[in-house]
Backbone bond lengths (Angstrom), bond angles and torsions (degrees), N, CA, C in turn:
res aa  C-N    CA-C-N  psi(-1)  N-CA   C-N-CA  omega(-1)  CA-C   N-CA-C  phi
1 X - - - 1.465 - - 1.522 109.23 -
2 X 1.574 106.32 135.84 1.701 84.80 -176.27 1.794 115.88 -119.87
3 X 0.876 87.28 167.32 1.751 104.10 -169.87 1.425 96.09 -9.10
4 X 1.589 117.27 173.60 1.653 118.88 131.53 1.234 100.91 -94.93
5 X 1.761 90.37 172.93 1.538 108.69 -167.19 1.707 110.89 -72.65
6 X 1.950 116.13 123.07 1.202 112.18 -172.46 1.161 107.56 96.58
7 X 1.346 137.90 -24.07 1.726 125.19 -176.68 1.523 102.83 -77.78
8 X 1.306 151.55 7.62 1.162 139.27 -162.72 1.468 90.80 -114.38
9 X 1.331 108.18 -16.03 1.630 109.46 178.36 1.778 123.11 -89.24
10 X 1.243 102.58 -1.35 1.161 124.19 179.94 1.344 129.68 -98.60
11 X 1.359 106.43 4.86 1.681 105.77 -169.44 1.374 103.08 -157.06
12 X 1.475 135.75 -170.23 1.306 134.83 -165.29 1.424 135.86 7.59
13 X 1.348 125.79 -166.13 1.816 103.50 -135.38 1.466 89.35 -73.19
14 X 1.182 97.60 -174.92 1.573 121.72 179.19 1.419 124.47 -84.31
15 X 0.917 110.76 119.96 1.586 120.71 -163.07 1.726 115.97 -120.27
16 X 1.407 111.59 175.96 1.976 104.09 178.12 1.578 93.24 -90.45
17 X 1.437 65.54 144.68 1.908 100.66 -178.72 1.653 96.24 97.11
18 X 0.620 116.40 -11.70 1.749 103.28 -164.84 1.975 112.95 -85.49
19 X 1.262 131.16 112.09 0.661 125.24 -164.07 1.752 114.35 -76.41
20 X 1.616 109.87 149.57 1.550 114.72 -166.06 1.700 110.05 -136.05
21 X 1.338 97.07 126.70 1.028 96.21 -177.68 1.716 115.97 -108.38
22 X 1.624 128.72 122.83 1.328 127.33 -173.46 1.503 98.75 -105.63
23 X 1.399 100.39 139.72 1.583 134.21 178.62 1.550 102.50 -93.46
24 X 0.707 118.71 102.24 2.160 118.77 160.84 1.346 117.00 -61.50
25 X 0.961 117.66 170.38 1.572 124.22 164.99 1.337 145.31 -32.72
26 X 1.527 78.28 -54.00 1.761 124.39 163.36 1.571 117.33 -68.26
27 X 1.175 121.43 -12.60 1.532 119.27 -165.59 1.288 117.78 83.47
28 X 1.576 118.09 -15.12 1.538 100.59 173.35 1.658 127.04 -86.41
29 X 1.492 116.87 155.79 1.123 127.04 -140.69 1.723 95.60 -123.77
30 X 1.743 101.21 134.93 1.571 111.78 -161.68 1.746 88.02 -128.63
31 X 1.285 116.88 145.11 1.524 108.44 178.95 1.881 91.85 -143.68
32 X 1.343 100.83 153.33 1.289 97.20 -177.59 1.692 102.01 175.11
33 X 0.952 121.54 131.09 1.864 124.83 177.93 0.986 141.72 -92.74
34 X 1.432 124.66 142.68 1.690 122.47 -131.39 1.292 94.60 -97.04
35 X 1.486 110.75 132.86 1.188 117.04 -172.62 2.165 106.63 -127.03
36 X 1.038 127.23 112.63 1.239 121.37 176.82 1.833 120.85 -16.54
37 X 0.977 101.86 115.04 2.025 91.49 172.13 1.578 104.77 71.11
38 X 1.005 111.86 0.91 1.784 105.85 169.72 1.581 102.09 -74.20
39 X 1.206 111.31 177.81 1.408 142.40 166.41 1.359 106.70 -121.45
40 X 1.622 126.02 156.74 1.390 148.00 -166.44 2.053 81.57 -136.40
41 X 1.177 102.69 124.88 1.541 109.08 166.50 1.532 98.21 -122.44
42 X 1.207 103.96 139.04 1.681 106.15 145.69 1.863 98.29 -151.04
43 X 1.889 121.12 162.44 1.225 134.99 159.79 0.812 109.39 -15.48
44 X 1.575 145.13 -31.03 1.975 128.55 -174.71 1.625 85.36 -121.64
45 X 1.513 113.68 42.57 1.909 74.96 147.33 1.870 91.48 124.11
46 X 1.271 115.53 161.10 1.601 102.55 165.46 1.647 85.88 -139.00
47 X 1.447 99.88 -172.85 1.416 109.05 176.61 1.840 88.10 -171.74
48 X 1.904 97.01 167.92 1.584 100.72 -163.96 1.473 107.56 -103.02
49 X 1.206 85.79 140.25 1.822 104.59 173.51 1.528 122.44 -45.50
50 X 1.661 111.81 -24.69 1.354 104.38 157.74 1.610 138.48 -83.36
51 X 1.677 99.62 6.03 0.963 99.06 169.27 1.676 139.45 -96.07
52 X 2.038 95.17 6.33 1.398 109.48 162.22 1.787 104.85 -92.50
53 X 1.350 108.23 -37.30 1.676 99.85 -171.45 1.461 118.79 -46.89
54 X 1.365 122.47 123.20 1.251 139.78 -175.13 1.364 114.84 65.60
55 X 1.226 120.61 31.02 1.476 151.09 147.19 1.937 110.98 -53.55
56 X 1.359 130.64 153.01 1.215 117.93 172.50 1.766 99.54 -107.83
57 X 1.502 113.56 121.80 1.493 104.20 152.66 1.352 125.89 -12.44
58 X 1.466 99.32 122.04 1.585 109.31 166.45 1.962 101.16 95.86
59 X 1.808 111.45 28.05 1.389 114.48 170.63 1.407 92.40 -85.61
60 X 1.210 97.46 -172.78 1.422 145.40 172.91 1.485 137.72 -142.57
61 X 1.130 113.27 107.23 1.889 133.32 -170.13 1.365 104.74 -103.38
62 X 1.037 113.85 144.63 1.776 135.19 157.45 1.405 117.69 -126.32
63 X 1.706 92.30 131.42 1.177 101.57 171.55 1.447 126.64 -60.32
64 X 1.395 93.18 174.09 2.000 95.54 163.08 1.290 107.32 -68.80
65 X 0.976 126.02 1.16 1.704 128.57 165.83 1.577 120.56 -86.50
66 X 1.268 101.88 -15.13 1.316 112.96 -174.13 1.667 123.77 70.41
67 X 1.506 104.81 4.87 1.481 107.32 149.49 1.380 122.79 -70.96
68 X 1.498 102.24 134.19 1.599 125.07 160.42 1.645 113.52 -45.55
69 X 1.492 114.49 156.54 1.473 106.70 -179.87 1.611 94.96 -166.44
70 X 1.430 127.75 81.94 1.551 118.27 169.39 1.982 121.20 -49.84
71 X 0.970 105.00 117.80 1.495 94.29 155.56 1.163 114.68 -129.91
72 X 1.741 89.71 173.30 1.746 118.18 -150.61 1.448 97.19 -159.88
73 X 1.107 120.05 128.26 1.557 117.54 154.92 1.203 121.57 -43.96
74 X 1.271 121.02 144.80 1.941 120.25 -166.39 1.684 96.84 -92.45
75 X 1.362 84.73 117.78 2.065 100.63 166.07 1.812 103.62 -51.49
76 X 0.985 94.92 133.92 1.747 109.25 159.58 1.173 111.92 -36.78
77 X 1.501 153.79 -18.61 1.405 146.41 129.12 0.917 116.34 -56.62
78 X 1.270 137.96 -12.83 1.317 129.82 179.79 1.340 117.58 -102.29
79 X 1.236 110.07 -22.86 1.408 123.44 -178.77 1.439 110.77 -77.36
80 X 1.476 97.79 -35.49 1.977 90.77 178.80 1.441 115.15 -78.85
81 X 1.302 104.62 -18.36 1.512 99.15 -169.47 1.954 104.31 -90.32
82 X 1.215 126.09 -0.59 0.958 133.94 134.34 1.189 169.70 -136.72
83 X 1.622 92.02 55.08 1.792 126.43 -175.40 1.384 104.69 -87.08
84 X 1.502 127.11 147.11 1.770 113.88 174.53 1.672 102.57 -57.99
85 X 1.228 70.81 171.04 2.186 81.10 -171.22 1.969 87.05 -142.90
86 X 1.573 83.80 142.44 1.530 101.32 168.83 1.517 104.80 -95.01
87 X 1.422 97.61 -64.71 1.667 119.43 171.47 1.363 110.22 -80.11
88 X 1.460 125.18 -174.12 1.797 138.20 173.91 1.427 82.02 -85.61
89 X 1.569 97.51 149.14 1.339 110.95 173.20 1.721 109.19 -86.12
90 X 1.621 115.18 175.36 1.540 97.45 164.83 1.878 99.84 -107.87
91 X 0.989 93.32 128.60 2.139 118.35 -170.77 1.591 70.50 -40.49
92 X 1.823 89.23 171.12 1.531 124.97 170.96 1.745 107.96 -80.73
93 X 1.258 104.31 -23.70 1.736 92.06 -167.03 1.405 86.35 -89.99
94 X 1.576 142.25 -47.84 1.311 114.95 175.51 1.313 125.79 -60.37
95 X 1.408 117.46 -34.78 1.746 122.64 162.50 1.611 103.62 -23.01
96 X 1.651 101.00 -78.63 1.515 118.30 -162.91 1.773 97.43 -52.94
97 X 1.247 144.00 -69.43 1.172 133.74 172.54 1.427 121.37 -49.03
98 X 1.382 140.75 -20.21 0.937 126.49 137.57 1.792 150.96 -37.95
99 X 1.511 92.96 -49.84 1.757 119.23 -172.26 1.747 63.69 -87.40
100 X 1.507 157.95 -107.55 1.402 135.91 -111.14 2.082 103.63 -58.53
101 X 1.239 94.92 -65.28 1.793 113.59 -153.97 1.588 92.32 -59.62
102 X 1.377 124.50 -40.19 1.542 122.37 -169.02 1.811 94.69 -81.18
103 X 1.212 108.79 -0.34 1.709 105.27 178.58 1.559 99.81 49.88
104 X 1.353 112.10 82.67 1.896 106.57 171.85 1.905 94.31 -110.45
105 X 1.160 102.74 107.98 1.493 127.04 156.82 1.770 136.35 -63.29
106 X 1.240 108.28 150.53 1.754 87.50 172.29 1.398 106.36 -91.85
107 X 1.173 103.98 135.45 1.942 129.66 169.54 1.928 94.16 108.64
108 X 0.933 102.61 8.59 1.602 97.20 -178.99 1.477 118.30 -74.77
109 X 1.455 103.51 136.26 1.608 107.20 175.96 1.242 126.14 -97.22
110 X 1.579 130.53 130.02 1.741 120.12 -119.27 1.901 80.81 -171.14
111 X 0.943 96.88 106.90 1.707 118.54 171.22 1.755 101.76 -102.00
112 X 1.442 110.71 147.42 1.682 114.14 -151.37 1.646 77.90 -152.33
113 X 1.688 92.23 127.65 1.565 105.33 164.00 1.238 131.29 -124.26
114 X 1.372 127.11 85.45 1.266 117.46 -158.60 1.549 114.12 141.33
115 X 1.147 144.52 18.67 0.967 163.93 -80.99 2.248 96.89 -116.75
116 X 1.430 92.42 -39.53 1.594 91.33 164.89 1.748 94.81 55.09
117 X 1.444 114.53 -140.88 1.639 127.41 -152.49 1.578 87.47 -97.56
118 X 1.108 144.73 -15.93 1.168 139.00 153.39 2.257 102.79 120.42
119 X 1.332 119.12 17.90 1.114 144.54 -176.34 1.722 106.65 -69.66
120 X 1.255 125.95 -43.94 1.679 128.41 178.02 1.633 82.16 -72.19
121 X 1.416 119.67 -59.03 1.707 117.74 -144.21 1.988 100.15 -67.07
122 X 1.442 113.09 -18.90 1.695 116.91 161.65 1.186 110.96 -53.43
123 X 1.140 106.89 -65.74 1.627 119.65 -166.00 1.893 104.25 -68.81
124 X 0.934 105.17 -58.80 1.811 94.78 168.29 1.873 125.98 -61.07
125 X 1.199 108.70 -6.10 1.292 120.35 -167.04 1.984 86.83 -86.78
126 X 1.170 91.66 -62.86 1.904 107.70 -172.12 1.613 103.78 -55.28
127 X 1.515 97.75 -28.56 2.107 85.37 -173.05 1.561 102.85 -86.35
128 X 1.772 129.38 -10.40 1.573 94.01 -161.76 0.951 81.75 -115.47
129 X 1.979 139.52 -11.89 1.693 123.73 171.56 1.767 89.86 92.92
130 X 1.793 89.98 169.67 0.977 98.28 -171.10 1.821 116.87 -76.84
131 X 0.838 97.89 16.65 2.164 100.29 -171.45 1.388 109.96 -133.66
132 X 1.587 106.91 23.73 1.988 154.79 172.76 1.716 96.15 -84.13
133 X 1.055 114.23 143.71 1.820 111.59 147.66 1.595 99.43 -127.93
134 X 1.081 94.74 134.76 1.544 109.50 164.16 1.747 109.11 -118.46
135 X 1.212 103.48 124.67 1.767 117.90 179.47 1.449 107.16 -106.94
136 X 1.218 112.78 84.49 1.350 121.09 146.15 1.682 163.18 30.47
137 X 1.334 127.89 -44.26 1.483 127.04 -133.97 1.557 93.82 -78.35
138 X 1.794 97.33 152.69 1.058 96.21 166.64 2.101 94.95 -153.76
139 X 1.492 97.70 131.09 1.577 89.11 -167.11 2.079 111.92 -67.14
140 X 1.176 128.45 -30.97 1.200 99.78 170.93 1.264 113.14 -120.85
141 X 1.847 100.76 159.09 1.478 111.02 178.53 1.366 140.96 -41.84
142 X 1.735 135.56 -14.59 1.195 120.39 -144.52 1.678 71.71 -150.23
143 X 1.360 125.15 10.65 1.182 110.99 151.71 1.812 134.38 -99.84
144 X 1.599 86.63 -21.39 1.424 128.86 148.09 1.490 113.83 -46.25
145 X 1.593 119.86 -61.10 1.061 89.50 -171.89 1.648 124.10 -98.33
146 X 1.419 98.34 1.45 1.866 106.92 158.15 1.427 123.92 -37.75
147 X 1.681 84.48 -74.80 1.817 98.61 167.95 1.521 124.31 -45.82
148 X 1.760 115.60 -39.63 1.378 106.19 159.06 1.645 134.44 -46.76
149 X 1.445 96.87 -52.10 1.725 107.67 -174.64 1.648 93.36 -66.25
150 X 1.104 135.52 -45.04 1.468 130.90 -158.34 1.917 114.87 -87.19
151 X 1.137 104.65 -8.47 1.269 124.82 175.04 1.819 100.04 -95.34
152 X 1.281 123.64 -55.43 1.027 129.68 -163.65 1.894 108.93 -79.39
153 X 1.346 101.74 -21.12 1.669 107.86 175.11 1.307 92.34 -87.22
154 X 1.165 163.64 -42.40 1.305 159.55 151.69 1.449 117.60 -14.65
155 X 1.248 102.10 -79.62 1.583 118.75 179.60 1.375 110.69 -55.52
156 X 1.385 119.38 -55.87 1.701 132.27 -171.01 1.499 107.52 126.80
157 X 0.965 101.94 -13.32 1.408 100.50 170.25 2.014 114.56 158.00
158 X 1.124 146.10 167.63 1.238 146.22 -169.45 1.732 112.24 -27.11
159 X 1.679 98.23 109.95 1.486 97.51 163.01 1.556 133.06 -79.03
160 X 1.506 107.76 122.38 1.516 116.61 175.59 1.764 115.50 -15.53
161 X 1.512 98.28 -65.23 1.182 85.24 176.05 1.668 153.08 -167.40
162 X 2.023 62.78 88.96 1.704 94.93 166.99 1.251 109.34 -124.07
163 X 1.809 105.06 144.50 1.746 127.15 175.71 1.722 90.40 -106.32
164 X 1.534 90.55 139.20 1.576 89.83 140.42 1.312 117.96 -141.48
165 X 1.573 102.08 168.71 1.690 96.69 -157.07 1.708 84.59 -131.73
166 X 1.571 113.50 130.18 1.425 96.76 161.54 1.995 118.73 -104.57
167 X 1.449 106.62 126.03 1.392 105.65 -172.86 1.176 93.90 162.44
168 X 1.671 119.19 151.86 1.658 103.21 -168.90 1.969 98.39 -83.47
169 X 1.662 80.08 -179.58 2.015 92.01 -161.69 1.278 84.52 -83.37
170 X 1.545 157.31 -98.31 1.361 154.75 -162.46 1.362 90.20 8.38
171 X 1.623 106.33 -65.31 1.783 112.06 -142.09 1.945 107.09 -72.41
172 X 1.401 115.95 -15.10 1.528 132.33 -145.06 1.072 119.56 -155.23
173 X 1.618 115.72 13.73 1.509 116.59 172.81 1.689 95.73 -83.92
174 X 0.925 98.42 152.73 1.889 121.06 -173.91 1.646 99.76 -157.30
175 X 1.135 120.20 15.81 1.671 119.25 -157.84 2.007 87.53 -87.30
176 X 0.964 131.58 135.37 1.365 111.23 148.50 1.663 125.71 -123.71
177 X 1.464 128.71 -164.82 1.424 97.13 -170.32 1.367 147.92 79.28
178 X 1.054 103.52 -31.52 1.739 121.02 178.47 0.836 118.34 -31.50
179 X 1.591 128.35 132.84 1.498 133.43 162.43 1.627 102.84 -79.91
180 X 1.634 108.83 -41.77 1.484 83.81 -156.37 1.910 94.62 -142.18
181 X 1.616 100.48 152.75 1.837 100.11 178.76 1.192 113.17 -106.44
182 X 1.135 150.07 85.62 1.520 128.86 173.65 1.504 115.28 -61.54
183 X 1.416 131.68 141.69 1.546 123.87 171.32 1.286 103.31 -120.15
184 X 1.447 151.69 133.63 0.736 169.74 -179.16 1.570 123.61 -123.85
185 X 1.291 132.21 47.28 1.436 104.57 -145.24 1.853 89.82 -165.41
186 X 1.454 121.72 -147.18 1.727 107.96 -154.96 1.455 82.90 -124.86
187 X 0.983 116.06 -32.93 1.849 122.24 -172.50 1.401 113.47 -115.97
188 X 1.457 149.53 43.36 1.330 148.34 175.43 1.698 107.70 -35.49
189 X 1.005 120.99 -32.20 1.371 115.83 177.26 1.537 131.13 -64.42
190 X 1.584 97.31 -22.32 1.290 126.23 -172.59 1.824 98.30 -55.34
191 X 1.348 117.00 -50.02 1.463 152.04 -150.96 1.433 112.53 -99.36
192 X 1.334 116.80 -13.26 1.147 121.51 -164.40 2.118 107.10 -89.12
193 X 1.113 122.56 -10.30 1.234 141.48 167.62 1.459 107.29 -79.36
194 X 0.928 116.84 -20.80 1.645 121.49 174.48 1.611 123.36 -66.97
195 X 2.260 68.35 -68.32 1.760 96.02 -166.59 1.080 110.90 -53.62
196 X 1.848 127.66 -27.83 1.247 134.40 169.61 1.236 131.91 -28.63
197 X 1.495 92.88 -55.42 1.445 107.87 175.29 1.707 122.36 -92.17
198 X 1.555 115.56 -20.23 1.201 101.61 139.46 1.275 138.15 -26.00
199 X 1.298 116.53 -70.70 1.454 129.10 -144.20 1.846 113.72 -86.34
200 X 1.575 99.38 159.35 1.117 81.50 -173.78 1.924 110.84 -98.91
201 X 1.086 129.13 177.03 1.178 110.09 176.19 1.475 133.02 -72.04
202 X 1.274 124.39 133.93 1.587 121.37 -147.76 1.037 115.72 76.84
203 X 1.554 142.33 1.22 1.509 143.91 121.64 1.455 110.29 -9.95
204 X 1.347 105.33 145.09 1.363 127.00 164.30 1.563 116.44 -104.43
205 X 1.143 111.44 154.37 1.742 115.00 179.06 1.770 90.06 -140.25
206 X 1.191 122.24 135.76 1.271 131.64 -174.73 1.750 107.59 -149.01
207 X 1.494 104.03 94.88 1.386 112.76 -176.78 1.762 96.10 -94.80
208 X 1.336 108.55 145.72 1.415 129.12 143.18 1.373 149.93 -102.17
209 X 0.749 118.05 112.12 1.949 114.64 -157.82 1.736 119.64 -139.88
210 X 1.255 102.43 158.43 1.534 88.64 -149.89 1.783 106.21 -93.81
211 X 2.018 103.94 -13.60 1.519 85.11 -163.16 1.424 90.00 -118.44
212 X 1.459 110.93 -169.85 1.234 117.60 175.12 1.917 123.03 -92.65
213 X 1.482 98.38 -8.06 1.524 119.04 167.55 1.940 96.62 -69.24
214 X 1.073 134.00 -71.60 1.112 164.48 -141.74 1.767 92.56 -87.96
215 X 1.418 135.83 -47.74 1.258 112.77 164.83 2.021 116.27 -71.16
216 X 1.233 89.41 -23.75 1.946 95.00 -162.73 2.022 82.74 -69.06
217 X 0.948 112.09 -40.82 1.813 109.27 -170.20 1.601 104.16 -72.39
218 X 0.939 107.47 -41.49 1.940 107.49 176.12 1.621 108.17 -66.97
219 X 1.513 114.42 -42.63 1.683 97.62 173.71 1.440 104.32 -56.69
220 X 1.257 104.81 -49.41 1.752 95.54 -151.00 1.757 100.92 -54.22
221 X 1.161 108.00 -44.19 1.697 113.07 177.10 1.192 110.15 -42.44
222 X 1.615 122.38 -57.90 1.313 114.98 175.05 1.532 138.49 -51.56
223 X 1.820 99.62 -24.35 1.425 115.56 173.33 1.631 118.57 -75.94
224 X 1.097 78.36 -40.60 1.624 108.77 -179.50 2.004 124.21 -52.73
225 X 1.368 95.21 -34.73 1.303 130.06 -162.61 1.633 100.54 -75.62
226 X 1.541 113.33 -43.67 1.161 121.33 -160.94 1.289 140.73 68.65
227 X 1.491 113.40 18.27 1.365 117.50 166.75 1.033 141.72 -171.15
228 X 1.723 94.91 56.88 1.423 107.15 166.42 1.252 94.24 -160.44
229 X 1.646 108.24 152.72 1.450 122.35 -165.97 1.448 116.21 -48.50
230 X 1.538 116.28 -164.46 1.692 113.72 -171.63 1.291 83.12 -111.27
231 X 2.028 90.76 127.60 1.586 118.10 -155.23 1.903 96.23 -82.28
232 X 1.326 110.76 176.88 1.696 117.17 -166.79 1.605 94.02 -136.88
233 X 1.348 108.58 139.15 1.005 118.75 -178.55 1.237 114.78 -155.81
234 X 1.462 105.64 139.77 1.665 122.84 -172.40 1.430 108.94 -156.90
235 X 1.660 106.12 175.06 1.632 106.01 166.83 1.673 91.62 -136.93
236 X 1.800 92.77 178.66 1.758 88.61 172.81 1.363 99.10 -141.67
237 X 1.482 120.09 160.12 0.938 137.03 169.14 1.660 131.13 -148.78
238 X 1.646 102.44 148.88 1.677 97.03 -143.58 1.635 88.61 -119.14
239 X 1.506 107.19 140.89 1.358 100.39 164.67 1.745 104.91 -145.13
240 X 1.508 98.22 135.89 1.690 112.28 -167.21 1.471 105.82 -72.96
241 X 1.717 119.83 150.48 1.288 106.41 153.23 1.400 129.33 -111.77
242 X 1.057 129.50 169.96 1.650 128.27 -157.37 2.200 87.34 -111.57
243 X 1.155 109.45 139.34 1.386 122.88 -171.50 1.499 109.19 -150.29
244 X 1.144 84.08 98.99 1.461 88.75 169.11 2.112 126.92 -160.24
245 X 1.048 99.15 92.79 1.742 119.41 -173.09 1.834 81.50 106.63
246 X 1.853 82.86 -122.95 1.022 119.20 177.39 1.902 122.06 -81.12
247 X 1.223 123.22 7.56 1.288 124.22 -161.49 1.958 97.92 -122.43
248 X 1.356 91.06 72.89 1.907 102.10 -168.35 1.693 102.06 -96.48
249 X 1.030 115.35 91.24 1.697 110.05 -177.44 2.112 101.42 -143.78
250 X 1.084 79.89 157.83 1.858 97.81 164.88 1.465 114.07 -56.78
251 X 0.960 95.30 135.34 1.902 113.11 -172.40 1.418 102.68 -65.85
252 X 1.184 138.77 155.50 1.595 141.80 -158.79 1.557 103.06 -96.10
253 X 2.007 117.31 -18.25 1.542 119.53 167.11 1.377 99.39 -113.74
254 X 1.373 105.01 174.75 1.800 112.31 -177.90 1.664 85.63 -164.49
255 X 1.689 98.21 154.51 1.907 99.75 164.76 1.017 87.01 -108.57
256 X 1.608 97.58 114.08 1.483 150.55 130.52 1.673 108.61 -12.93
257 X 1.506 103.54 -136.53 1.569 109.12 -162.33 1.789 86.43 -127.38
258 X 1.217 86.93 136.02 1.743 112.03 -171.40 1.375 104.52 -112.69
259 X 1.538 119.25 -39.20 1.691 129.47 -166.67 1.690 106.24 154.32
260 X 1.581 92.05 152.99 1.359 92.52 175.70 1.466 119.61 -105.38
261 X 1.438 103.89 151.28 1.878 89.24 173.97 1.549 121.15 -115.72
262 X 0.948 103.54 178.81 1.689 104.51 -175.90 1.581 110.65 -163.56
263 X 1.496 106.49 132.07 1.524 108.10 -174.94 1.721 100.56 -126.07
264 X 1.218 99.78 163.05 1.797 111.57 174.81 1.258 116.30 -156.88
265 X 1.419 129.55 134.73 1.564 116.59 -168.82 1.793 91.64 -109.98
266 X 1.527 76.45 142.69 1.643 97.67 171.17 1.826 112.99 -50.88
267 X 1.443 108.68 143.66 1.278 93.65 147.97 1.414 127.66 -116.52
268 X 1.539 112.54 -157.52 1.433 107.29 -179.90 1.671 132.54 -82.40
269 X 0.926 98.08 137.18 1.702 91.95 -162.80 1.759 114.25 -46.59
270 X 1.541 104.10 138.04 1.682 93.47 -169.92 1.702 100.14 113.20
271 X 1.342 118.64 -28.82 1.853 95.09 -141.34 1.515 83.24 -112.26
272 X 1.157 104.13 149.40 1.960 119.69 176.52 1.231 79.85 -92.43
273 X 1.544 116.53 160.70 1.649 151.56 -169.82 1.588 76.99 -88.24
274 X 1.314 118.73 -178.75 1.481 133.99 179.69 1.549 99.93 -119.49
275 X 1.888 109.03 124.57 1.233 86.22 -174.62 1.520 122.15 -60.35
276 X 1.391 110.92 -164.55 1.195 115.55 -151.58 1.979 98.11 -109.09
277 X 1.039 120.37 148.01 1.463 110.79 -161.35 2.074 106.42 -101.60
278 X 1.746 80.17 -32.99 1.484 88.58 178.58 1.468 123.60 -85.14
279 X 1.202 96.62 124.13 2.105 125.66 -157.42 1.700 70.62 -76.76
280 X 1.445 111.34 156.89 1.602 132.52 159.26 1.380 105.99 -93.85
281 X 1.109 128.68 168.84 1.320 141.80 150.12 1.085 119.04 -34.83
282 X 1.567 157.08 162.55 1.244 166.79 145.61 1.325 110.72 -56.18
283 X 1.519 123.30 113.15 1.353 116.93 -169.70 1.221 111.08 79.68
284 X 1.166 128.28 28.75 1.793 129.96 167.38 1.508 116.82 -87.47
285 X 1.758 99.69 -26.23 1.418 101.95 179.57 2.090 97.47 -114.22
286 X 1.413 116.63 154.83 1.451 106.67 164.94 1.633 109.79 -76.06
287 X 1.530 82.24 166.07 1.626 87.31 164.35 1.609 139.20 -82.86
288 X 1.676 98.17 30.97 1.588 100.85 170.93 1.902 78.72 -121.00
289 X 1.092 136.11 -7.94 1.456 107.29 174.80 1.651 117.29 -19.67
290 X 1.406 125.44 141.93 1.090 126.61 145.14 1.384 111.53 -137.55
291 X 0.884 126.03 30.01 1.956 138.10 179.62 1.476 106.21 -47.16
292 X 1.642 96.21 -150.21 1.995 93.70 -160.52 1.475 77.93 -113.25
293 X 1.440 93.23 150.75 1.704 133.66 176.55 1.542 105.18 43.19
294 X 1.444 105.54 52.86 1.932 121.87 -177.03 1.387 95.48 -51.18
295 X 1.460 126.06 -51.60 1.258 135.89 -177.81 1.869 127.79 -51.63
296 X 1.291 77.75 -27.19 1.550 92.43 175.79 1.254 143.13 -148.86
297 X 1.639 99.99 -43.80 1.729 102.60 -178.86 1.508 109.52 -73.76
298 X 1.403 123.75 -31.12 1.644 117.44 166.93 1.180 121.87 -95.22
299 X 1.026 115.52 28.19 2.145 117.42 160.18 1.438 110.85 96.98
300 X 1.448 131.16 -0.67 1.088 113.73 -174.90 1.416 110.94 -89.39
């Protein structure tokens, strides 16, 4: 049985082509790929690239400076956060809450809108394996082909199975079946007449968006839409702590707010959502509202 695609790049010694990432003293982090007879330079010193090849993960080199330098192959968070980017990438902590709450499985079929530097399409590529489809779109070309090279230096070269299509998804979804929607993009609502019919029932749709104008317009779409449950929405945010003896406290930065997400599972064709039990506040909607179930499901 052989590998999946990219696991051979993940483990035993270090070899050319294989990308390496060195830790300094300081904690900062240098990545760069081993190439036969090259040199690695940095300000304290360089030293040669053959002297990690066939090295085991987790050595240690010194320069001609006589600085220390651990390397390690760069984790898949680490790698996105420093791959070129056409577009913003989507962070690792929304990644990781994404692949859990949208439930992304292996062999799962998973349509992606928004495709940016190609950082969601890593992380969905690694959760469904190679006997996974991941579908693609991303509306322009040269952001398209970022995400290609940076997806494809990852893996080692073209994953089984991912398509990408450049052209928006509304206009070019043909996907059917779907387990799962990722949205990524400025208008998710735009798409949401599609994904409908994409998906299969008990499908997930998992939009990401950055403002709070832009999530309040995607629920209502989803309510609006009529067929899929009452959607959930949150954001996350991470903050490190500093440890050291006795001086154990929260780090003075933290990542903040990146975007919020929101998922909703399809239902079965035929079935109205159940209205909704929870009344809003008074004055939650204006008085030109005319949204879905004005009469009832939002309190008026």
């Amino acid at each position: 049985m052989s590998e999946p695609t990219g696991a051979a790049r993940r483990r035993g010694p270090f070899k050319v082509g294989d990308q390496v990432q060195l830790t300094d003293p300081k904690g900062r982090h240098y990545t760069f790929t081993l190439e036969a007879g090259k040199n690695f330079h940095t300000h304290k010193g360089s030293f040669p690239h053959d002297e990690l090849i066939g090295a085991p993960e987790g050595s240690v080199v010194r320069t001609t400076g006589n600085v220390a330098y651990l390397a390690l192959r760069p984790l898949l968070p680490d790698y996105v956060l420093s791959m070129p980017r056409g577009a913003a990438v989507v962070y690792p902590k929304d990644a990781g809450q994404i692949l859990a709450f949208a439930d992304i499985f292996p062999g799962a079929r998973v349509v992606e809108a928004g495709v940016g530097s190609g950082s969601l399409s890593s992380f969905l590529l690694r959760a469904i394996g190679d006997q996974g489809m991941l579908h693609s779109y991303e509306r322009r070309d040269d952001f398209a082909d970022i995400a290609r090279q940076n997806v494809e230096r990852y893996f080692g070269g073209p994953h089984p199975a991912w398509q990408l299509t450049v052209g928006d998804l509304q206009d070019n979804l043909s996907d059917t079946d779907v387990d799962r929607v990722i949205l990524d993009m400025l208008a998710p609502w735009e798409c949401l007449e599609a994904v409908s019919k994409a998906l299969v029932p008990g499908g997930i749709v998992c939009c990401y968006v950055a403002t709070t104008t832009q999530l309040a317009r995607t629920v209502e779409s989803i309510r609006e839409i009529g067929c899929f449950n009452e959607p959930t929405a949150w954001e996350t945010m991470i903050r490190n702590w500093h440890i050291e003896g006795l001086a154990v406290r929260p780090d003075h930065r933290m990542i903040g707010h990146t975007g919020f997400l929101l998922t909703a599972r399809r239902l079965a064709d035929g079935v109205e959502p159940p209205m909704r039990r929870r009344r809003p506040a008074k004055g939650a909607y204006g008085e030109d509202y005319a949204g879905p179930n004005a009469d009832g499901g939002t309190g008026r």
